[in-house]
C-alpha positions in Angstrom: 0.1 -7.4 -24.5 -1.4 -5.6 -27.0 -5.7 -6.8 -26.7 -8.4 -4.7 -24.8 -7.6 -5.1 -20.7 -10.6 -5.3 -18.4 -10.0 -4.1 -15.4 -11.5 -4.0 -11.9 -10.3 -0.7 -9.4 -10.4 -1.7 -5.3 -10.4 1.7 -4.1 -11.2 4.0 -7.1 -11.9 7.2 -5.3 -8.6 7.6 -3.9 -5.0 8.7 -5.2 -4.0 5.7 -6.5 -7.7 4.6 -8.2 -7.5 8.6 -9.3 -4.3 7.7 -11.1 -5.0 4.9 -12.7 -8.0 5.8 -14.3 -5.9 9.0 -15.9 -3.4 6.2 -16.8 -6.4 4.3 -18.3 -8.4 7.2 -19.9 -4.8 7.6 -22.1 -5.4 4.6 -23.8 -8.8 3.7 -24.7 -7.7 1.5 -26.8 -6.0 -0.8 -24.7 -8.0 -0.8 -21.7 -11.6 -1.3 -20.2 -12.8 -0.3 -17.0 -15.1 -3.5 -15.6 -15.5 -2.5 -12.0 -14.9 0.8 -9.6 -15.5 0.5 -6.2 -15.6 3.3 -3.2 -16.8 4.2 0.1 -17.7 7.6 1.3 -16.9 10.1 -1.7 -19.8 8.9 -3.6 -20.6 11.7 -6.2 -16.5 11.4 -6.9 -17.3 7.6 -7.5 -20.6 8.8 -9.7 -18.2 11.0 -11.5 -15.9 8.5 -11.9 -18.7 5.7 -13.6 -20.1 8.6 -16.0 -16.8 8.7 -17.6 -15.6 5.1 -17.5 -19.1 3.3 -17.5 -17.7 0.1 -15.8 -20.0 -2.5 -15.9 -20.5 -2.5 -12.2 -19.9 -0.3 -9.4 -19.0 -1.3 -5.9 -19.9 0.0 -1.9 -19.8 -0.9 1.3 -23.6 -0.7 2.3 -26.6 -0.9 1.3 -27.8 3.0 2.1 -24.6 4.0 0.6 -25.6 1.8 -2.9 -29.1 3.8 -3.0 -27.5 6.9 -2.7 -25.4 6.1 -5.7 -28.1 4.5 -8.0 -29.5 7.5 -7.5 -27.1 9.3 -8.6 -26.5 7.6 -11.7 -29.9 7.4 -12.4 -29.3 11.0 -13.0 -26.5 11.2 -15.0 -28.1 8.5 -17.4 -25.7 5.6 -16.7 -25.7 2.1 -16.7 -23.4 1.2 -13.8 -25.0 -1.3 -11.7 -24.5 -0.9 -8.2 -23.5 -3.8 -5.9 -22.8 -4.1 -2.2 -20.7 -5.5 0.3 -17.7 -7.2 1.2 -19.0 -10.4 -1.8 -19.4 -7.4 -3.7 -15.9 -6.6 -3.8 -14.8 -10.0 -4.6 -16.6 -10.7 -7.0 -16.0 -7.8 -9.1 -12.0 -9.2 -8.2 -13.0 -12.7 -9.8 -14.9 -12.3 -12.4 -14.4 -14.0 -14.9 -14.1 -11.2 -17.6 -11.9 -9.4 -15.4 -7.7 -9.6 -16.7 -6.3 -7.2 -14.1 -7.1 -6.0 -10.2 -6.2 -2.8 -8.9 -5.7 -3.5 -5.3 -5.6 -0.2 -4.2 -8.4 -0.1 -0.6 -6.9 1.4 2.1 -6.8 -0.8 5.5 -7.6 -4.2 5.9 -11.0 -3.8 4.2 -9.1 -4.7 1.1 -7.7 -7.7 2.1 -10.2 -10.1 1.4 -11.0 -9.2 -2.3 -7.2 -8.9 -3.0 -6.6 -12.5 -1.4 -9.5 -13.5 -4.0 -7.9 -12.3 -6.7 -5.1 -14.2 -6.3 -6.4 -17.7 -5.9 -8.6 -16.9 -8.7 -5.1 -16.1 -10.7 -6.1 -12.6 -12.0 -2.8 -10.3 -12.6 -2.9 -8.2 -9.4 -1.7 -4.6 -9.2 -0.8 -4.6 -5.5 -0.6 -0.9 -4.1 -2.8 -2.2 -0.5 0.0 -2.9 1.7 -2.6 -4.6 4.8 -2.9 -7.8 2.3 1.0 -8.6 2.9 1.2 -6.9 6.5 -1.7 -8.8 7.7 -1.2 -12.2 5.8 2.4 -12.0 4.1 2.9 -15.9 3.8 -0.9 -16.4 3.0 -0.9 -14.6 0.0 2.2 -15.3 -1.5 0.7 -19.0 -1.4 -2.0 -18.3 -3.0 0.1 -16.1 -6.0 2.1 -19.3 -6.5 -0.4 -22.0 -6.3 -2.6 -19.7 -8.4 0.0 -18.9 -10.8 -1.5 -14.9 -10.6 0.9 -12.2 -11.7 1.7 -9.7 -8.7 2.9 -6.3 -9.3 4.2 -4.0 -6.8 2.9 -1.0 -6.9 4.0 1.3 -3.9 7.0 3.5 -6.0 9.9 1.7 -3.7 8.6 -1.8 -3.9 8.0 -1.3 -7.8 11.5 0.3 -8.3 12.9 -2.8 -6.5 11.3 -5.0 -9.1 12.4 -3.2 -11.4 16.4 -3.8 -10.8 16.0 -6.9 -9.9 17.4 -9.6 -12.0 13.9 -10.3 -14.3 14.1 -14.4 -13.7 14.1 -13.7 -9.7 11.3 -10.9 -9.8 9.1 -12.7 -11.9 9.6 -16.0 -9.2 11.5 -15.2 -5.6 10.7 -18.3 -4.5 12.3 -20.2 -7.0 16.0 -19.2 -4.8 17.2 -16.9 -2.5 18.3 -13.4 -2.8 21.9 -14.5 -2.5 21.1 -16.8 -5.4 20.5 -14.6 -7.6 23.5 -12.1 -6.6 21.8 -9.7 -4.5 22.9 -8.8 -1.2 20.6 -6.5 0.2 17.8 -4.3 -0.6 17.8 -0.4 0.2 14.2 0.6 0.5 14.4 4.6 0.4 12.6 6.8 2.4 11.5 10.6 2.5 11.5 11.1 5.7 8.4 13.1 6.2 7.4 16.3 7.2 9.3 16.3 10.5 12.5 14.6 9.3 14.8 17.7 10.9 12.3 18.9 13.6 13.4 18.8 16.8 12.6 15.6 18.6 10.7 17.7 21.5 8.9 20.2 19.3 6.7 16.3 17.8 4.7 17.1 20.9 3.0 19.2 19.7 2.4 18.8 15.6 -0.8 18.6 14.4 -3.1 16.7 11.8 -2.7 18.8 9.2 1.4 19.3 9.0 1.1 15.9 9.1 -0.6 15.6 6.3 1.5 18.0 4.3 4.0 16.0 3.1 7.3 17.3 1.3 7.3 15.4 -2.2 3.9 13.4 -2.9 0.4 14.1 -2.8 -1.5 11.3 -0.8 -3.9 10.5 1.6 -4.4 11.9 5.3 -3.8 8.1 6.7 -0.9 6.7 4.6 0.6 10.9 4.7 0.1 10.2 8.7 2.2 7.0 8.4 4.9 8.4 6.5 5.5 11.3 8.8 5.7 8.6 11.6 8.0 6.6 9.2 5.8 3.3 9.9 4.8 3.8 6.0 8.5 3.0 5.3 8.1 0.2 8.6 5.4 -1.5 6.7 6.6 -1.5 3.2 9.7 -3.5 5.0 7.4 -5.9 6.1 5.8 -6.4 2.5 9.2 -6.4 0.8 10.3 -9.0 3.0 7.1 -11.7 1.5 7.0 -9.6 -2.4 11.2 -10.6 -2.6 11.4 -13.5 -0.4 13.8 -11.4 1.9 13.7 -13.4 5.4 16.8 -12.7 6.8 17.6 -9.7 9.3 20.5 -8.5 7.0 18.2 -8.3 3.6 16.8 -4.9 4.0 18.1 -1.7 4.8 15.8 1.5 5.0 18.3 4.7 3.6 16.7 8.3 4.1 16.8 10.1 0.8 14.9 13.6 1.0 14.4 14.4 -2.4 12.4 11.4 -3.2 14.1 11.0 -6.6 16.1 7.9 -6.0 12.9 5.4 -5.4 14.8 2.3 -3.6 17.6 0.0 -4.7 19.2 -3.1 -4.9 23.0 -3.9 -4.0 24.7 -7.2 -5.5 27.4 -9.1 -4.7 30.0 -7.7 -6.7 29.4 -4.1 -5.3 27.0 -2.8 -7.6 23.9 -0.6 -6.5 21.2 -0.5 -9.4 18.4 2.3 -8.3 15.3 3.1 -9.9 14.6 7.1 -10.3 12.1 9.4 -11.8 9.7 12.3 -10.7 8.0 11.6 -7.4 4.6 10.5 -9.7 2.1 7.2 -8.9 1.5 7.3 -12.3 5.2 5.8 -13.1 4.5 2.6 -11.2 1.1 2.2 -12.0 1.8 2.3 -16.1 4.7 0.1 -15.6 2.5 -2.5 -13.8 -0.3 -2.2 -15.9 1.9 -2.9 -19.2 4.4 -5.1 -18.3 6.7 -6.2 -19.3 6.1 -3.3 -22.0 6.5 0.1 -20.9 4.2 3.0 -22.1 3.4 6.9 -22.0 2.5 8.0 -18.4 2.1 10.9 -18.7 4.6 12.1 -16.2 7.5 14.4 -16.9 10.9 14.0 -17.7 13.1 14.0 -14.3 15.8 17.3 -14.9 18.7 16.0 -13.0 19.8 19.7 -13.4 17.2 21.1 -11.4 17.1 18.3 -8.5 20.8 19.3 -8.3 21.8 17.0 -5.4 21.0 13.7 -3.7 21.1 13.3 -0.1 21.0 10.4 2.1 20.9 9.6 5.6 20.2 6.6 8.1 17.0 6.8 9.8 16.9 8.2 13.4 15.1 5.5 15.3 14.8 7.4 18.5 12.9 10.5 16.7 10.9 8.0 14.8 10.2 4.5 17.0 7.4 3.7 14.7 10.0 2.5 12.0 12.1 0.2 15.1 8.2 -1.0 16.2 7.8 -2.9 12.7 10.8 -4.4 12.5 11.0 -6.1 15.7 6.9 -6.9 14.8 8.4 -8.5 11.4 11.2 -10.1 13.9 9.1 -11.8 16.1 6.6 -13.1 13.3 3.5 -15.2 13.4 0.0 -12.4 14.0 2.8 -9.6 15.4 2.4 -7.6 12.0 -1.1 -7.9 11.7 -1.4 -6.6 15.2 1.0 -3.5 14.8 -1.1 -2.4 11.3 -4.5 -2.9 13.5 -3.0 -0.7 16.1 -1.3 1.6 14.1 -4.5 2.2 11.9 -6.7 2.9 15.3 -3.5 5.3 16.2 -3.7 7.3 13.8 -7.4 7.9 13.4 -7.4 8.9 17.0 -4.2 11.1 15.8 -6.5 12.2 12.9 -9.5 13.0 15.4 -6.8 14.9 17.5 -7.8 12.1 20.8 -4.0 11.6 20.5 -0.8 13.2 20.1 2.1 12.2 17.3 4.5 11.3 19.9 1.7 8.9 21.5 1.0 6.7 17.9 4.3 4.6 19.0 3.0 4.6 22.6 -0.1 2.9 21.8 1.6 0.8 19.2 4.2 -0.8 21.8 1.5 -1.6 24.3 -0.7 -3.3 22.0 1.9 -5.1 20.4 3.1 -6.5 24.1 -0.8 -7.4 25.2 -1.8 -9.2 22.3 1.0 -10.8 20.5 1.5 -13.7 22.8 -2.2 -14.7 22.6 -2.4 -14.5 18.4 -2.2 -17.0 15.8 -1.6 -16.9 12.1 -2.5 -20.2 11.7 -5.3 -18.9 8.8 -6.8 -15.6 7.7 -9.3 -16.2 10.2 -6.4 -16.4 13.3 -5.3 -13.3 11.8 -8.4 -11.5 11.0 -9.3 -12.5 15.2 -5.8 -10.4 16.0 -6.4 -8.0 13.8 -10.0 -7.3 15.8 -8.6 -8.5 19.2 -5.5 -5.4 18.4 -7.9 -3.2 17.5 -9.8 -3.7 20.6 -7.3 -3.1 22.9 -6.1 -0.1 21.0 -9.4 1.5 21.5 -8.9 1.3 25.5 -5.8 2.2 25.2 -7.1 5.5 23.9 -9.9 5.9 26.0 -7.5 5.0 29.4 -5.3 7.9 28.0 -7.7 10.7 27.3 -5.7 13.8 25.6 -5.5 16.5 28.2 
């Protein structure tokens, strides 16, 4: 795959739009920014256009748009701005466009990315709400489509990566057992708090939840993994990316040192593991280029100074976030869509310090048993109504519970 790549970045502004455009900017040759998109951290978006001069450039509304015309008007550039959710999917349709990035936090990103697919573009998939929210949706749309989908959240791409290359490229051609495998072992840090005592989670705050150990992310996802439901939803998407249905197919293995990024176990006793520096740079090069592999950028792993590899089973009573999504995953239909909408209004309250760490499952649980019985997921709009109808209730929940 050797011509000029267009490419159009959901989500540019953040770590994973950051590293990509570094990824891109190392080969000019090889490929062409057509579209950045952003929300709030315009003059980083502005920035971002100067030095890429996509074609077009992407926000949410219509004040925000002015603002960054504006700005580019300054700088010289000939980014033109666009607005809106259409916006978004356009820019993911387009017909010039080879590749999406699908890389907006939340379920603002859904839409576009869902888009993409039916429109059969090759689709970089690092937003996890498309196959929380709409799992079986999606993955219709990939196959009838014939799109390319990349994993790019470092376990699910190092799961792809070890799996055999026939069943990666189609897992719903057979089953896992089919093709030899009998489980996949998603690995996970295990935060910041992974050793704290379970009483002293009380009392954390934003910001040591924000400080992970081992990768640089955002405040939300970084919230997520301390909780553990990062590693709870990426069970959820493994289950639709690798056709994984069955309660025994996925195991979550705690593994501190963030070296060893998942793995896969077959049926003659073999594990095969993906590893490599803790760097979004590694799965987003690998999905941009394959099946080649190129450059990243990222260092050479030094097995000498890691020294060790440790890991553990998950402690489901210090962490209930992790137990929430898989019995949400268990019980199907709109429940995943509902725990991410909760989830997402738990941790901004978290965030806004309105709630405490401890109380994120709290909230979770009783959304989950308000709403699930009366959701569908007959169609993205069912789901999108659960979604809003979760979020809803969420929002009393935190108002009924004021932080004293």
């Amino acid at each position: 795959m050797s011509s000029m790549q267009k490419i159009t970045i959901l989500g540019s502004t953040g770590s994973i739009g950051v590293n990509t455009l570094d990824v891109i900017a190392r080969y000019p040759e090889r490929y062409q920014v057509f579209a950045l998109t952003g929300a709030s951290q315009l003059e980083k978006l502005a920035q971002q256009c100067v030095q890429f001069k996509p074609r077009f450039a992407v926000v949410l509304d219509a004040v925000s748009a002015q603002t960054l015309a504006a700005l580019l008007k300054e700088q010289g550039s000939a980014t033109e701005v666009l607005w809106g959710v259409s916006a978004l999917s356009d820019v993911a349709t387009a017909a010039d466009v080879d590749a999406v990035m699908a890389a907006i936090v939340g379920a603002a990103g859904m839409q576009p990315t869902l888009d993409a697919a039916r429109a059969g573009k090759r689709i970089l998939l690092a937003n996890k709400e498309t196959l929380v929210l709409a799992g079986s949706l999606f993955m219709d749309a990939v196959r009838e489509s014939g799109a390319a989908l990349l994993p790019i959240d470092s376990e699910h791409n190092a799961i792809f990566q070890v799996l055999p290359g026939a069943y990666r490229e189609n897992p719903y051609a057979a089953c896992l057992q089919d093709a030899g495998v009998k489980r996949i072992l998603l690995t996970a840090s295990g935060g910041p708090f992974r050793t704290m005592a379970h009483e002293a989670l009380h009392h954390v705050s934003p910001e040591q939840a924000c400080k992970h150990p081992n990768w640089s992310m955002g405040r939300k996802i970084s919230v997520d993994s301390a909780s553990l439901m990062n590693k709870g939803l990426e069970v959820i998407e493994a289950r639709w990316l690798f056709n994984a249905p069955e309660k025994n197919d996925i195991s979550v293995v705690v593994h501190p040192q963030s070296v060893v990024h998942s793995m896969v176990e077959y049926m003659d006793g073999s594990v095969l593991a993906q590893l490599g520096n803790p760097d979004m740079r590694t799965p987003i090069a690998y999905g941009m280029a394959y099946p080649e592999r190129i450059d990243a950028g990222v260092k050479s792993l030094d097995f000498f100074s890691v020294g060790r590899l440790d890991f553990e089973a998950p402690d489901l009573q210090r962490f209930p976030c992790l137990q929430l999504a898989f019995d949400a995953l268990a019980a199907g239909s709109a429940a995943p869509a509902i725990l991410n909408a909760a989830n997402e209004v738990a941790v901004e309250g978290f965030l806004n310090k309105a709630l405490r760490f401890t109380d994120i499952p709290r909230l979770i649980e009783a959304v989950l048993g308000q709403c699930t019985h009366r959701a569908s997921a007959e169609s993205l709009e069912a789901l999108l109504s659960a979604d809003e109808m979760a979020r809803t209730v969420a929002r009393q929940w935190l108002q009924s519970h004021p932080l004293c």
